[in-house]
C-alpha positions as CSV (number, residue, x, y, z in Angstrom):
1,X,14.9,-25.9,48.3
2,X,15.7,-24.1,45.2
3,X,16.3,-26.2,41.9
4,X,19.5,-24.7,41.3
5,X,20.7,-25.8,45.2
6,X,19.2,-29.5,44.3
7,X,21.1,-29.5,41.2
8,X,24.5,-28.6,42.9
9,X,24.0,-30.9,45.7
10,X,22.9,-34.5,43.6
11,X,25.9,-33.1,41.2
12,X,28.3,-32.9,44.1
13,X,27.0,-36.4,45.1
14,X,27.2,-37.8,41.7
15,X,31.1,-36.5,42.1
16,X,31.5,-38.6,45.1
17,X,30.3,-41.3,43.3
18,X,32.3,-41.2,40.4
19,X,35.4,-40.4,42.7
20,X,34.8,-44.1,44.5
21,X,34.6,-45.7,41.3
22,X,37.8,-44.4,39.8
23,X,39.4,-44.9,43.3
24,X,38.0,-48.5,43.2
25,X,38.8,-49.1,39.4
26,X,42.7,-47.8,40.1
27,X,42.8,-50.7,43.1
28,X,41.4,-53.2,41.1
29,X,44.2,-52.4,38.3
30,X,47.3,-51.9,41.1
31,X,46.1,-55.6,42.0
32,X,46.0,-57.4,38.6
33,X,49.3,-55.2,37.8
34,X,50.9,-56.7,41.0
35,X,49.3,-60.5,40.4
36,X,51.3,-60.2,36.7
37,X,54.3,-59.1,38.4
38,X,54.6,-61.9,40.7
39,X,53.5,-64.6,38.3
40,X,57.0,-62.8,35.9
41,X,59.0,-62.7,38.7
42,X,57.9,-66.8,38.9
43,X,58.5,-67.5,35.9
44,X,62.2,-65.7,35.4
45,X,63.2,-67.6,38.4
46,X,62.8,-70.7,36.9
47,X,64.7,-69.1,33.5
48,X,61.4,-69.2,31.6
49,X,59.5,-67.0,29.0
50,X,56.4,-66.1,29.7
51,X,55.9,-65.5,26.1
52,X,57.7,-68.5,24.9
53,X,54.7,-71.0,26.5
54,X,52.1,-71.9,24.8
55,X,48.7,-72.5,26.5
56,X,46.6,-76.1,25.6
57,X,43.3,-74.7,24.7
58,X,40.0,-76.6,24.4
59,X,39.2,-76.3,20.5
60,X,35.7,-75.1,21.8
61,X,37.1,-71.6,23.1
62,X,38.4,-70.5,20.3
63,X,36.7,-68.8,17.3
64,X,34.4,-66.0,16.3
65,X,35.0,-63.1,14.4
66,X,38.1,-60.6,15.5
67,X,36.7,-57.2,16.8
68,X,39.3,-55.0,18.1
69,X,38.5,-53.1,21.0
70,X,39.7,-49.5,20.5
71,X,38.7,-46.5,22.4
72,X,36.9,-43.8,21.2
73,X,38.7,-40.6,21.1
74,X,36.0,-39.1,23.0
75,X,36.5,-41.9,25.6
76,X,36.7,-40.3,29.2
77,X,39.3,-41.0,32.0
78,X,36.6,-43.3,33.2
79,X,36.5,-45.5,30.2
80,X,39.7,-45.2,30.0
81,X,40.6,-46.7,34.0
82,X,37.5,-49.2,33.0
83,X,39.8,-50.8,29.7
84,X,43.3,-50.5,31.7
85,X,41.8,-52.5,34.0
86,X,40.2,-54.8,31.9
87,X,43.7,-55.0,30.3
88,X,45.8,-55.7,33.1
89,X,43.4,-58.6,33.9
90,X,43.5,-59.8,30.8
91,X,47.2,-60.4,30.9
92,X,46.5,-61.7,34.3
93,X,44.2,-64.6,33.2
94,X,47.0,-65.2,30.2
95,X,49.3,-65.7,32.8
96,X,47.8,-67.8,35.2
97,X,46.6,-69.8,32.5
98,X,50.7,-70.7,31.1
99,X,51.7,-71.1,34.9
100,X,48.9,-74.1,34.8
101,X,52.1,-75.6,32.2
102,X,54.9,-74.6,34.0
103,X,55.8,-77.0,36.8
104,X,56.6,-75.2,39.3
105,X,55.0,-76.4,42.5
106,X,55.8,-78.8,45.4
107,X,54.6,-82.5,44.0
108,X,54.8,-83.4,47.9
109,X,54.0,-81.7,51.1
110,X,57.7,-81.4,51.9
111,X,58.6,-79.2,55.0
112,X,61.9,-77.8,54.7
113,X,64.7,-78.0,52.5
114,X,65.5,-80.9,49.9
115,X,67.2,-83.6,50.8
116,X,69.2,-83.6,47.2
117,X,69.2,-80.7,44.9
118,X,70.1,-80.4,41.3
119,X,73.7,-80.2,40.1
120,X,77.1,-82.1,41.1
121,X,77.1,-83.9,44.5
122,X,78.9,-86.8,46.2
123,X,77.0,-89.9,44.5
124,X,75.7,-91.4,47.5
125,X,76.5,-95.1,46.4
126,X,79.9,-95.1,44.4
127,X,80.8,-91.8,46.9
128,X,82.4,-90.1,43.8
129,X,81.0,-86.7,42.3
130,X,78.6,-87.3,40.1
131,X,75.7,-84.7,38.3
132,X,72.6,-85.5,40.0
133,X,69.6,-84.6,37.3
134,X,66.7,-83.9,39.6
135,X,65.5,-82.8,43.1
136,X,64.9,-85.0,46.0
137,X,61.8,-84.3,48.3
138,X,60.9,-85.9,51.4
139,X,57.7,-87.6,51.7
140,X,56.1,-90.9,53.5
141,X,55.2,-93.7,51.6
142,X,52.1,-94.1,50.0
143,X,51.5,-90.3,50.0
144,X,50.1,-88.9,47.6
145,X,52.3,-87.2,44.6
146,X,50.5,-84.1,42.7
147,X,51.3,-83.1,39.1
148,X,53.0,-79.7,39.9
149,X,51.1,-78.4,36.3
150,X,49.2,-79.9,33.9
151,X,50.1,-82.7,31.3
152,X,50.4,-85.9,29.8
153,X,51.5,-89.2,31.2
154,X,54.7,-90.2,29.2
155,X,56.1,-92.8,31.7
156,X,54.5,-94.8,34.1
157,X,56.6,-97.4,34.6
158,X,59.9,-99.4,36.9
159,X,62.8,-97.2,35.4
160,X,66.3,-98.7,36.8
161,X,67.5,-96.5,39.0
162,X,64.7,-94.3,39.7
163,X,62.1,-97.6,41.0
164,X,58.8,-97.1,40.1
165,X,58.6,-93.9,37.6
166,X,55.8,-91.6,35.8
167,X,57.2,-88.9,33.7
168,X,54.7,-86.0,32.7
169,X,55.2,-84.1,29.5
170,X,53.7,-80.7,30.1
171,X,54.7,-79.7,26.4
172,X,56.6,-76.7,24.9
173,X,59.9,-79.2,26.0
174,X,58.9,-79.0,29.7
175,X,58.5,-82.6,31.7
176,X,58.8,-83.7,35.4
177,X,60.1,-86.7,36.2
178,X,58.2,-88.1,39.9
179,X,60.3,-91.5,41.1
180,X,61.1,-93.6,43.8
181,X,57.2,-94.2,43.9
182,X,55.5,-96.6,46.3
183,X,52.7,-96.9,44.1
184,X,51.7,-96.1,40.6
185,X,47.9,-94.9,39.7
186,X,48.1,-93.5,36.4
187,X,48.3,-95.1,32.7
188,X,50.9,-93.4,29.7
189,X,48.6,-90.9,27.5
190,X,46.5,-90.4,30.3
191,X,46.0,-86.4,30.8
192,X,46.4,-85.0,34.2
193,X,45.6,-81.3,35.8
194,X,47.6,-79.6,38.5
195,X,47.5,-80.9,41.8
C-alpha cells in the first residue's frame, strides 16, 4: 500500500475519531445543560434564587491561588466543546451542592397527596378559618423522619401545639419545622445531612 493511501486512510480514521468525541463531548454538555435546568426549574418553584443561597463549605476546600482558565485564541472547536462542557458541569455541581440547603424533599415516605396544606383552612378544632403555617404528611408512627436538606438542629423539643418538635435551620433564613413526632433522636446544635 502506497504511503500516501496509508496516510489518507489512518487520517480518515483519525476523523472518525475525533467526530465521536465531539459527538460524545456535545451529549455530555446537553446533559449537564438539562440537569441545571431542572435543578432552576426546582428551585423557582419553590420562589427561590439560586444565586441568593449560599453553600456551607468545609474551610479545608477552599484556598490556593486564583488562576483563571481562559482559552487560547488558537484554541480549536475541540477545546472549545472540552471547556463548555467542563462549564456546564461546573454550574451543575454548584447547583446540586445549594439544593443540598434548600429543603425541598419529602421528610416521610408519604403516598399521595397531603392531608393539610399551607394557607387558610377550616381549623380542625375551633372549626373556624384559621392560616395553617405548614404541611401535613402522612406517616406511621415511629417512622422514621429525614432532614429534607442539610442543617442544624435549632429545636428539639415538646412545643404546645405541635407535640414533640425539632426545628432545622438550613441557614440563609431557610428552616423546617418536623412535629407531631413519636420520638425524638436528635440534640439542638447537632448538624444533620439530607436524608
Amino acid at each position: 500500500m502506497p504511503a500516501e493511501e496509508m496516510l489518507a486512510r489512518l487520517q480518515a480514521s483519525l476523523d472518525r475519531v475525533e467526530g465521536r468525541q465531539a459527538a460524545a463531548l456535545i451529549t455530555i454538555e446537553q446533559s449537564y445543560s438539562a440537569k441545571a435546568r431542572r435543578i432552576h426549574g426546582v428551585l423557582a418553584e419553590s420562589g427561590i434564587d439560586p444565586g441568593r443561597i449560599t453553600r456551607d463549605r468545609d474551610a479545608t476546600t477552599i484556598g490556593g491561588p486564583f488562576v483563571p482558565v481562559r482559552l487560547g485564541s488558537d484554541a480549536g472547536p475541540f477545546e472549545r466543546q472540552v471547556y463548555r462542557a467542563g462549564l456546564a458541569r461546573m454550574e451543575v455541581e454548584r447547583l446540586a451542592g445549594t439544593l443540598r440547603n434548600v429543603p425541598v424533599r419529602k421528610p416521610v415516605p408519604a403516598e399521595g397527596d397531603p392531608l393539610s396544606t399551607f394557607g387558610i383552612r377550616l381549623d380542625p378544632f375551633v372549626h373556624t378559618p384559621a392560616m395553617h403555617t405548614g404541611l401535613d404528611l402522612a406517616a406511621q408512627t415511629g417512622d422514621a423522619v429525614r432532614a429534607t436538606a442539610d442543617g442544624t438542629i435549632t429545636i428539639a423539643s415538646w412545643q404546645g401545639g405541635y407535640g414533640k418538635l425539632i426545628e432545622i435551620d438550613h441557614g440563609n433564613g431557610l428552616s423546617t419545622r418536623y412535629g407531631h413526632l413519636s420520638s425524638i433522636e436528635v440534640t439542638v446544635g447537632q448538624t444533620v445531612k439530607i436524608g
